[in-house]
C-alpha positions as CSV (number, residue, x, y, z in Angstrom):
1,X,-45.5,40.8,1.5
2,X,-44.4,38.6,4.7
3,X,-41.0,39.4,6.2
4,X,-38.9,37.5,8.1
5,X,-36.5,39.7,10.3
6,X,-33.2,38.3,12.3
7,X,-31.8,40.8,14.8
8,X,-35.5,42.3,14.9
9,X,-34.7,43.5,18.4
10,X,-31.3,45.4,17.4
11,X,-30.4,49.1,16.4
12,X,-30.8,48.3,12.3
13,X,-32.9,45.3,12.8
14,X,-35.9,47.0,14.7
15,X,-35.9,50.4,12.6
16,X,-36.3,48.3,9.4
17,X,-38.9,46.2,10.8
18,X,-40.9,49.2,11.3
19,X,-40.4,50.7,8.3
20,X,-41.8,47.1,6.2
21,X,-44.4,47.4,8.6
22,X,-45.3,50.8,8.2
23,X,-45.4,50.0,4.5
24,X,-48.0,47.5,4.8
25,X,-46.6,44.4,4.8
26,X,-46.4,41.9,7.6
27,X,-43.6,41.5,9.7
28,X,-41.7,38.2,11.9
29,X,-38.7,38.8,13.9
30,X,-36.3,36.4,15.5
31,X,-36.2,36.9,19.4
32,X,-33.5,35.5,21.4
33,X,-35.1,36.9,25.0
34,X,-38.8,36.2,25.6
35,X,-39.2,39.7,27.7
36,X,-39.1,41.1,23.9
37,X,-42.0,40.0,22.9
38,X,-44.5,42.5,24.0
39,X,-42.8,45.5,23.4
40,X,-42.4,43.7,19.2
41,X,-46.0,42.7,19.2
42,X,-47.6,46.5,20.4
43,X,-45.1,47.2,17.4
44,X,-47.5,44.9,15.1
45,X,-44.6,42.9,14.9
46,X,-45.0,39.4,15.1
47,X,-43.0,37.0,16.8
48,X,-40.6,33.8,16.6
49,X,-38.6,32.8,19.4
50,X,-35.2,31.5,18.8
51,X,-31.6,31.9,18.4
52,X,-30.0,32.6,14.7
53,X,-27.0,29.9,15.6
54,X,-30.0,27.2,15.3
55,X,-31.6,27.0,12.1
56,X,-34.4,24.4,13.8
57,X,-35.9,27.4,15.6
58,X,-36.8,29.5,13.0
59,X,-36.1,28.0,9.2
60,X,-39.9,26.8,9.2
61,X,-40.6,30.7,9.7
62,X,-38.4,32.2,7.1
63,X,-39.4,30.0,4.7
64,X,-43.3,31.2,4.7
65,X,-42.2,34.7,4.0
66,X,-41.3,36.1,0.6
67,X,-38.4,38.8,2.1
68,X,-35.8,37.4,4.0
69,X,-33.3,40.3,6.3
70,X,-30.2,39.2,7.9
71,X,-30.2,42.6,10.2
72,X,-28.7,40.7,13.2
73,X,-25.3,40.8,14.2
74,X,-22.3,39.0,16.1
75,X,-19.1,39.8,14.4
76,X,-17.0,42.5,16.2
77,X,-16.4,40.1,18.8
78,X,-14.9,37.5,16.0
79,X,-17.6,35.6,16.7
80,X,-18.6,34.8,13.0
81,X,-20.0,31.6,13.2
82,X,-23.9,32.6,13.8
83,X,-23.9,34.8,11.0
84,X,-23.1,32.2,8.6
85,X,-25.3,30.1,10.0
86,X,-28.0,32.7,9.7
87,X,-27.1,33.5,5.6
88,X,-27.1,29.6,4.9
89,X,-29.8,29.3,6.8
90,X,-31.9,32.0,5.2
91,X,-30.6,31.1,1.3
92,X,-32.0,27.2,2.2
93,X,-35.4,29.1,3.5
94,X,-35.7,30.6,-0.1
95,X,-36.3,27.6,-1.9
96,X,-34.4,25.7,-4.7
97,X,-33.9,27.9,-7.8
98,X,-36.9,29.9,-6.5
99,X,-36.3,33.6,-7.8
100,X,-39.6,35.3,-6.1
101,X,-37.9,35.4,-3.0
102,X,-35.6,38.8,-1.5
103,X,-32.7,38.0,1.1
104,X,-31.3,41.1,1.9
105,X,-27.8,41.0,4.3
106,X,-26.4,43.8,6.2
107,X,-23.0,44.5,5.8
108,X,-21.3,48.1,6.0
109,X,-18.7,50.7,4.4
110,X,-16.0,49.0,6.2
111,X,-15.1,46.3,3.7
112,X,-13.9,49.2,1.3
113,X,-11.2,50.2,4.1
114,X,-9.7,53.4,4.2
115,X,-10.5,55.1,1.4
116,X,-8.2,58.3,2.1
117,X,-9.1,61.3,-0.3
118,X,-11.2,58.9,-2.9
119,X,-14.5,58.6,-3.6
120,X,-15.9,54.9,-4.0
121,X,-18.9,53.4,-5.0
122,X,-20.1,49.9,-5.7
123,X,-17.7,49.1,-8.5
124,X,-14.6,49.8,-6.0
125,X,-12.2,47.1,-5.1
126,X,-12.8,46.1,-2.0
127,X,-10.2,46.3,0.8
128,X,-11.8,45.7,4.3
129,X,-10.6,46.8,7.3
130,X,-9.9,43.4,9.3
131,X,-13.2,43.7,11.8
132,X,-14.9,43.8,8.3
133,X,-13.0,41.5,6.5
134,X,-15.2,38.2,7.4
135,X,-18.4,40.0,5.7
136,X,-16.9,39.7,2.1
137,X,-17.6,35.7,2.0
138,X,-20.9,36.0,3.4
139,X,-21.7,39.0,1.3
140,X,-20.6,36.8,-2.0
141,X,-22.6,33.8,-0.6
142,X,-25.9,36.1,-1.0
143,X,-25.0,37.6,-4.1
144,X,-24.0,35.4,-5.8
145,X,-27.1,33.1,-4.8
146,X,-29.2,31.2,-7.2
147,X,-32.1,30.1,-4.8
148,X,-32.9,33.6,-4.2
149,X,-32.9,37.1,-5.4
150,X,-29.8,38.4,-3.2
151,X,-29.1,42.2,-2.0
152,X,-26.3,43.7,0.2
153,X,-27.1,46.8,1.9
154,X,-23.5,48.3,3.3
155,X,-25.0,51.3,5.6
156,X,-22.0,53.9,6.7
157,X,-22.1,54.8,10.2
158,X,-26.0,54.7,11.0
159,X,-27.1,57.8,13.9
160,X,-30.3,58.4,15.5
161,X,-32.4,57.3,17.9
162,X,-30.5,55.0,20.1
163,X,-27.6,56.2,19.0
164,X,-25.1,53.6,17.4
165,X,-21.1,54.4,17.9
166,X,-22.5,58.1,18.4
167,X,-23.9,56.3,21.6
168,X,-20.3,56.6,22.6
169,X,-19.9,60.3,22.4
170,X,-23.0,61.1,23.7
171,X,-22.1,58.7,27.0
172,X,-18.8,60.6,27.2
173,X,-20.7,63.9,26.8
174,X,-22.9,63.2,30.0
175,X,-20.4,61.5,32.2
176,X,-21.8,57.8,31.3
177,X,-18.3,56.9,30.6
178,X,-14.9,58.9,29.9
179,X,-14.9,60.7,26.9
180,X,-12.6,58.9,24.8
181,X,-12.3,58.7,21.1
182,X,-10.0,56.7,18.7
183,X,-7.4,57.5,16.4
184,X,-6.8,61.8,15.7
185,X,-10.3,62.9,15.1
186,X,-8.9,64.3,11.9
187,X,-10.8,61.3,9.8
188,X,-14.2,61.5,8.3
189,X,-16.9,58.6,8.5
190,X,-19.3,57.9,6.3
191,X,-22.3,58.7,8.3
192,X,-26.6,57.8,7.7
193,X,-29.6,57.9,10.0
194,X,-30.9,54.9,10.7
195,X,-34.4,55.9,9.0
196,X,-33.0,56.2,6.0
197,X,-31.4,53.1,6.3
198,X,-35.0,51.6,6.8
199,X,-36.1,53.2,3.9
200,X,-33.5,51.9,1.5
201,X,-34.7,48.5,3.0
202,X,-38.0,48.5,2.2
203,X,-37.6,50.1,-1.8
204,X,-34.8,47.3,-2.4
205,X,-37.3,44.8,-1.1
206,X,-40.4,46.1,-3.4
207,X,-38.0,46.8,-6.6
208,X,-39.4,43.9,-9.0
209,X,-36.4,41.4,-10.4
210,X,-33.5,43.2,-8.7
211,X,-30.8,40.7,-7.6
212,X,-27.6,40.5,-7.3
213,X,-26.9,43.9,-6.2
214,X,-24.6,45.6,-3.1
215,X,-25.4,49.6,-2.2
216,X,-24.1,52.0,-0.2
217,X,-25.8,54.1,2.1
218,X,-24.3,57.4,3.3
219,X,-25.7,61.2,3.6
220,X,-23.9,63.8,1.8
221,X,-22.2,65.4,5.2
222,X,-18.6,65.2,5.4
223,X,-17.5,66.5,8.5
224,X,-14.4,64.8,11.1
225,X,-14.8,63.4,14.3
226,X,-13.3,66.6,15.8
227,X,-16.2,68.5,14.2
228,X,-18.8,65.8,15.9
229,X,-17.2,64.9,18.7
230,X,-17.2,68.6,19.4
231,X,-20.9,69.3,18.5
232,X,-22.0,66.1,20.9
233,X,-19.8,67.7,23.4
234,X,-21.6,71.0,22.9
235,X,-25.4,70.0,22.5
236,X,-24.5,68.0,26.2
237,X,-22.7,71.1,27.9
238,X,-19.8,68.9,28.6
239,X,-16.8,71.3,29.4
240,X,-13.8,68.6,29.9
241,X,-11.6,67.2,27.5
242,X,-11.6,65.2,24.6
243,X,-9.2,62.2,24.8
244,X,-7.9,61.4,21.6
245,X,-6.7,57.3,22.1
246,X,-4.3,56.3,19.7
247,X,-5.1,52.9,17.6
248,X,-2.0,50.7,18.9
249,X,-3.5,51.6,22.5
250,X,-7.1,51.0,21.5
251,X,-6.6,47.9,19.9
252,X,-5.5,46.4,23.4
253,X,-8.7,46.6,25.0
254,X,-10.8,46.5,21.8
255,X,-8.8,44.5,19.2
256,X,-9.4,45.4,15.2
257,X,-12.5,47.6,15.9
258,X,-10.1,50.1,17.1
259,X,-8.6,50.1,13.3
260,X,-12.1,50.7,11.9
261,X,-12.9,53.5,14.1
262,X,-9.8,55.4,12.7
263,X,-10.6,54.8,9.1
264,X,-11.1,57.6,6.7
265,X,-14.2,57.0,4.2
266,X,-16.0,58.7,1.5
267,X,-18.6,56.9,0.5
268,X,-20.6,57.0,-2.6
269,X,-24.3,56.4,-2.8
270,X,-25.3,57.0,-5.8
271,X,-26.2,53.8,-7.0
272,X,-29.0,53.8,-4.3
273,X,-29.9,57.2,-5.0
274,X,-30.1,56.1,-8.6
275,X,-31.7,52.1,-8.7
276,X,-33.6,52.5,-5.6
277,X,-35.2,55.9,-5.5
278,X,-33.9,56.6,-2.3
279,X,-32.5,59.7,-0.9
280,X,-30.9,60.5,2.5
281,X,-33.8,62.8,3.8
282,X,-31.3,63.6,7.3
283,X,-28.4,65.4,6.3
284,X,-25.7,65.0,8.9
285,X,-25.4,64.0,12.6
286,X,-24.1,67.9,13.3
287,X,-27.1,69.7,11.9
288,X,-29.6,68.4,14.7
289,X,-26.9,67.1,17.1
290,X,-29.1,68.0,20.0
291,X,-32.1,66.3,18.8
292,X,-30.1,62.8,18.5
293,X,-28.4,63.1,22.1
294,X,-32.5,63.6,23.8
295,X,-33.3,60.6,22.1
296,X,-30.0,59.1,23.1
297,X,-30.9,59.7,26.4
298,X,-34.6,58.9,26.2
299,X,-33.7,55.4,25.3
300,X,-31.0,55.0,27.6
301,X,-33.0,56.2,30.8
């Protein structure tokens, strides 16, 4: 199959690209920065250069390929407006009433909100935290799509490789920036490498007929922030303090993120584990901590 990629160049959007790719199919991102290009194409990635906020540079694109991926990603920032651009973009690009065609949006574990000492799953009302809470329109726009087959993939916290909010840690850990963390540390996150986010990708996007359909993504671990914070801390040798920030404080410099990095979430992913075939092959950003912070560094060198 041809895939059409937006955010191609980010921490999701990049991984997933080579994961179609190493399943044979061919791959186009969307690249804002023309530098990109050659490190994409030596990934047998191929190329369009544009900017998801206008459709004229890359609608012609998406609509020659048969899987569309909204991977890329504005919102923390409140600035929403690209990403619907990007999802009405992308349902146009699949054609009227045309049902052989996959758009696939990233969303996350945050529009369920806290979910305290529950378990929740796909069929869970959803309650978003307010950084999240912009997602649910876009995610029913997709879903509820008629031009195209529509999926919503809602990844926990994603770790590996370059590191995601565990980027954070690690740069406190090594002196990068002060070691600072949210809320109490008490909470738990729902937490997933980003390969096996990839993977759940590319099964959804090869499952004949399936539309229509959110999943969660989350490995079974089920440790607190203390517990990772602390093994980060370790795997780096840092011997300082923790600070714990609380949320009024952080939301002054960081605004509602600081509300969704204090949330307490269990997660659910059975449904993926069940439709998709898919199972979380890493099992928890703790057991190889030490592993995740050299590649941490690797890419941050």
């Amino acid at each position: 199959m041809r895939v059409f990629i937006t955010g191609v160049t980010g921490y999701i959007g990049f991984n997933v690209a080579l994961a179609f790719r190493r399943s044979g199919h061919e791959v186009w991102g969307l690249v804002r920065k023309p530098e990109k290009v050659n490190y994409l194409v030596r990934h047998e990635i191929h190329t369009v250069l544009g900017d998801m906020g206008r459709p004229e540079t890359y609608a012609e694109a998406a609509a020659r390929c048969q899987v569309l991926v909204h991977a890329a990603h504005d919102g923390w920032g409140g600035i929403v407006g690209p990403d619907r651009t990007a999802v009405d973009t992308l349902l146009a690009a699949g054609g009227e009433g045309r049902k052989d065609r996959v758009l696939i949006y990233t969303s996350g574990v945050w529009v369920y909100g806290d979910t305290a000492d529950r378990m929740v799953d796909e069929s869970s009302p959803l309650n978003p935290a307010q950084a999240a809470a912009w997602r649910i329109a876009h995610e029913e726009l997709v879903l509820g799509s008629a031009r195209v087959r529509g999926l919503v993939i809602r990844p926990g916290c994603v770790y590996g490789k370059q590191g995601g909010l565990t980027g954070r840690w690690f740069a406190g850990a090594t002196g990068k920036r002060p070691f600072e963390v949210v809320g109490t540390g008490w909470n738990r996150w729902a937490m997933v490498h980003v390969w096996d986010v990839a993977d759940a990708y590319v099964r959804a996007a090869e499952k004949p007929g399936l539309g229509g359909e959110a999943f969660n993504l989350a490995d079974p671990s089920q440790t607190t922030i203390r517990e990772m914070t602390a093994a980060a801390a370790q795997a780096a040798g840092y011997a300082g303090t923790i600070r714990w920030v609380p949320v009024a404080e952080a939301e002054k410099t960081m605004g509602s993120l600081a509300e969704a990095l204090a949330l307490e979430q269990r997660i659910n992913p059975r449904k993926a584990i069940w439709t998709l075939g898919w199972q979380p092959r890493f099992r928890g950003f703790v057991e190889d901590v030490g592993t995740y912070l050299e590649a941490w560094k690797a890419y941050n060198s």
